[in-house]
N, C-alpha and C positions, 0 to 999 in steps of 0.2 A: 504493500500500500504506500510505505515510505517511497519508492519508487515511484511509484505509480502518479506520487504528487507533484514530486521531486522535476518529472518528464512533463507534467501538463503546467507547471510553473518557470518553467524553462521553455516552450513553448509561447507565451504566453509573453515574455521578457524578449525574448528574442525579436518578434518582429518590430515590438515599439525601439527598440536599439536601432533596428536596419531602418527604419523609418527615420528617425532622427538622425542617424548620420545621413542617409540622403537628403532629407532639406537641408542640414550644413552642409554637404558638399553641393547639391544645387546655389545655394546662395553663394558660397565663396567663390564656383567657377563663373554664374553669372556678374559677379563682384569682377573678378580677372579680366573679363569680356571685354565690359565695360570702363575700365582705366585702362587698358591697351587701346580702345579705339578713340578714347581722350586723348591720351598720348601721339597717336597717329595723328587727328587733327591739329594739334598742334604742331608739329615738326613738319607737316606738310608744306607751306610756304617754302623751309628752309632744303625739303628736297628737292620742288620745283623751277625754284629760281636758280641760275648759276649763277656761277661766282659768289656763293657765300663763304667765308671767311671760316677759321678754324674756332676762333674764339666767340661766333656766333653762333654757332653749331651746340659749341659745348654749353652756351646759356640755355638755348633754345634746349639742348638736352635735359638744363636739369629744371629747366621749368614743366617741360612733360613728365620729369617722374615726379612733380611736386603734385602736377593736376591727378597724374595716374593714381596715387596715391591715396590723396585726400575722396579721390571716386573711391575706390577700393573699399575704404574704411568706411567711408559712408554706407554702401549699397551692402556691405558684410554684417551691417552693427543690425542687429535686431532693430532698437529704436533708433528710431532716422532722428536728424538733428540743421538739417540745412537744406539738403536735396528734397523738392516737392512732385510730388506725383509720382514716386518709387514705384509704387504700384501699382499707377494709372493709365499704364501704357493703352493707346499709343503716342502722349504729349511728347514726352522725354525724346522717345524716338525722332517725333517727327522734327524738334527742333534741333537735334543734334544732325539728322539728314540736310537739315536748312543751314546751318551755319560749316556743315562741310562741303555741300553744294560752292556757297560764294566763296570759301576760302578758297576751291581748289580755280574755278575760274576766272579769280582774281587774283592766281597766284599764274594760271596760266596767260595771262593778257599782260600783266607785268613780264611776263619772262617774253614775251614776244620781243622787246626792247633790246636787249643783247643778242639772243638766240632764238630767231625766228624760225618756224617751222608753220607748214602746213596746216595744222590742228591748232598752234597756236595765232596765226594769222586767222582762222574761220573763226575761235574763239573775242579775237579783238573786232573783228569786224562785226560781229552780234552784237557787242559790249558797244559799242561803238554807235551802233544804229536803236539801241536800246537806250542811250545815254544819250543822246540828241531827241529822241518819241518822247521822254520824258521832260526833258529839260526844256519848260514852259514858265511863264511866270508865274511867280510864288507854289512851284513846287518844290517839295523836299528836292531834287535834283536840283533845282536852280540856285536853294539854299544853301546846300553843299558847296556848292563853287564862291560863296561871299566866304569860306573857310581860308580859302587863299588872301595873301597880299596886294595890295593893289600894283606891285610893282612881276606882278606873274606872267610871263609869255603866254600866247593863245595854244600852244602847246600843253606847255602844263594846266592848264584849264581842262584840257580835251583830255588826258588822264585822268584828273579827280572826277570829273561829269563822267566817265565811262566806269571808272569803278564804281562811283556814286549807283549812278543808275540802273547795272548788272547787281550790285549788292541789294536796291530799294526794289526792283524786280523779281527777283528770288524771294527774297522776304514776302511780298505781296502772293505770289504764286505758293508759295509754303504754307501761308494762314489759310488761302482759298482750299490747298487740300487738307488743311487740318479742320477748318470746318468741315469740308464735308464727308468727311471719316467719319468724326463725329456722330454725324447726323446719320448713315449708314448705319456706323455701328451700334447706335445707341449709347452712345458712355454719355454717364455712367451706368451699367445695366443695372437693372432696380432689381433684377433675377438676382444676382449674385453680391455680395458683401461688398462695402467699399468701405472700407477704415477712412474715415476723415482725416483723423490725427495721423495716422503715416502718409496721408498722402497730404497733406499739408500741415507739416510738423512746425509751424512760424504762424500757425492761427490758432489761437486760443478760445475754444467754443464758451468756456463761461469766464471769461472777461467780463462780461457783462451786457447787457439784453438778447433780445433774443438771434437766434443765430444767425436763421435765413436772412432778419435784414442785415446785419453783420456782412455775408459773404454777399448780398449784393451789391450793398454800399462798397463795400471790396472791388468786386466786378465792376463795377461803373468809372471806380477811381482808375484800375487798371482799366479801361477802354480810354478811359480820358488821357491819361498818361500815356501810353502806345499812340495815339494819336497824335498829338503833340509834341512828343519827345523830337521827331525828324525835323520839326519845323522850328523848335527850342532852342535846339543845341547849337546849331550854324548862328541863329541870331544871336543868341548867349555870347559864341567867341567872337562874332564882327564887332559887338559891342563892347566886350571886355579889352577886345587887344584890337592890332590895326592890322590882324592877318595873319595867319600861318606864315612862313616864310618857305615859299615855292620848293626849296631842296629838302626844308624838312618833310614835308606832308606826303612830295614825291617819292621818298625813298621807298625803296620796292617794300620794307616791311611794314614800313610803318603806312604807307597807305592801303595795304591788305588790311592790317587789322583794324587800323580807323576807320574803314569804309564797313567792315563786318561788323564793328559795334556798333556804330549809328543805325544800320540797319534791322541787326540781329534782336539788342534790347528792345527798341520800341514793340517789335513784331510782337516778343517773349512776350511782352506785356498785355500785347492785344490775347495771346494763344489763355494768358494767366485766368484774362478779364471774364472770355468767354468760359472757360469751362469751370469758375468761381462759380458764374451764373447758371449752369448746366447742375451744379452740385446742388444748387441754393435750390432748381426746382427740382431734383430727385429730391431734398429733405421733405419737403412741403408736397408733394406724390405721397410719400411714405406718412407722413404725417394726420394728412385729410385719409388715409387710409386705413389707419389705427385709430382715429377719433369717429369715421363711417361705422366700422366692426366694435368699439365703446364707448358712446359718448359719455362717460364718465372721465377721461382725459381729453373734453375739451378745456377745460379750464385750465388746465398743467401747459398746454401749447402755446397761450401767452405769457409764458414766465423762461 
């Protein structure tokens, strides 16, 4: 009998063990995944372009194992602490494909400048014809270019306007598919679980009143800020300073990743705004759902 327990108690141990070391080794190799292809976006410019320097290389290198890293820890740790929407794929996704998108075709339209090729020439000539469709008055592209000095040749204008507006293009293309994933997929599916607090580990649901208007007051603030931001920040430096100075802004890295910020965050913000909003009406679905099946919890839903 001793046996006989001894077998169905071991049994019984065993699978919850094999179970738990699969979701820690799930998490950790998805963890790995994820800071190597941090790492790869980032070092990207410096494979792309030639002639980068040795001691560029080596910053560039250890700023990739800093990002890989900081990914790593974050996406390993049970409780998240920074990174929003862990969970919520496909957000994460899709704005890591958007800012590796413009990196790599603003790392190839720069590299056209020394080392022209084929692929790099089709590439600038897109950028090119995309950055003049845009560049109207008082568009974010037209914006981008008060970034320069007034003492800037019509050249170096016709760079910033073509990264400008291949970077403000992708971004714009990137939110159109991230809405409409969305909207296909349903996220957030009211079928399955969504943890709030892991996927938005920087919102504090009893701070104080109630939630839903909380993340839409959230959402609104992010649509407003994503919107504004492209049209902000140009005016911000024409205002604050008398212009970029032409050799800095052009330099091949420094205009990749200035053009990818300006781009990249406002988008982030709009991607934030809308699916704040999306969450704020799965609570309130869920809500009018359990106050429908008792109305004895409607009085708890305004508190």
């Amino acid at each position: 009998m001793q046996n006989f327990l001894g077998t169905k108690l071991q049994l019984r141990i065993v699978p919850s063990i094999d179970g738990q070391a699969r979701t820690w080794l799930n998490r950790v190799t998805g963890a790995a995944v994820r800071a190597f292809l941090v790492m790869i976006l980032i070092v990207m410019p410096s494979v792309i372009l030639p002639g980068i320097g040795t001691d560029t290389k080596q910053i560039v290198a250890l700023m990739a194992l800093f990002a890989g890293a900081l990914v790593f820890v974050e996406y390993n740790a049970v409780y998240p602490s920074l990174v929003e929407f862990r969970d919520g794929a496909p957000f994460n996704r899709i704005r890591y494909l958007m800012l590796l998108a413009i990196i790599i075709m603003l790392s190839v339209i720069v590299a056209d400048r020394e080392d022209p090729t084929t692929v790099s020439r089709l590439f600038r000539a897109v950028g090119v014809l995309i950055g003049q469709s845009l560049d109207f008055p008082y568009s974010p592209v037209r914006l981008a270019t008060f970034l320069m000095s007034d003492n800037a040749s019509a050249a170096e204008l016709m760079e910033v306007r073509t990264a400008a507006g291949t970077a403000y293009f992708l971004s714009i293309l990137s939110l159109a598919v991230f809405v409409v994933v969305l909207k296909l997929a349903g996220w957030p599916s009211t079928k399955s679980a969504f943890n709030v607090w892991v996927n938005l580990p920087t919102f504090e649901p009893t701070a104080g009143g109630d939630v839903i208007d909380r993340l839409e007051r959230d959402a609104r603030f992010n649509l407003a800020m994503g919107f504004l931001l492209p049209f902000l920040i140009p005016t911000l430096v024409a205002l604050g300073t008398a212009g970029l100075p032409p050799a800095t802004l052009t330099s091949p890295q420094t205009l990749i990743w200035a053009m990818a910020a300006w781009a990249f965050l406002p988008a982030s913000l709009l991607m934030r705004g809308v699916a704040m909003g999306r969450i704020a009406d799965m609570i309130r679905m869920k809500r009018d759902r359990n106050i429908a099946d008792d109305p004895a919890l409607a009085p708890l839903a305004n508190h």
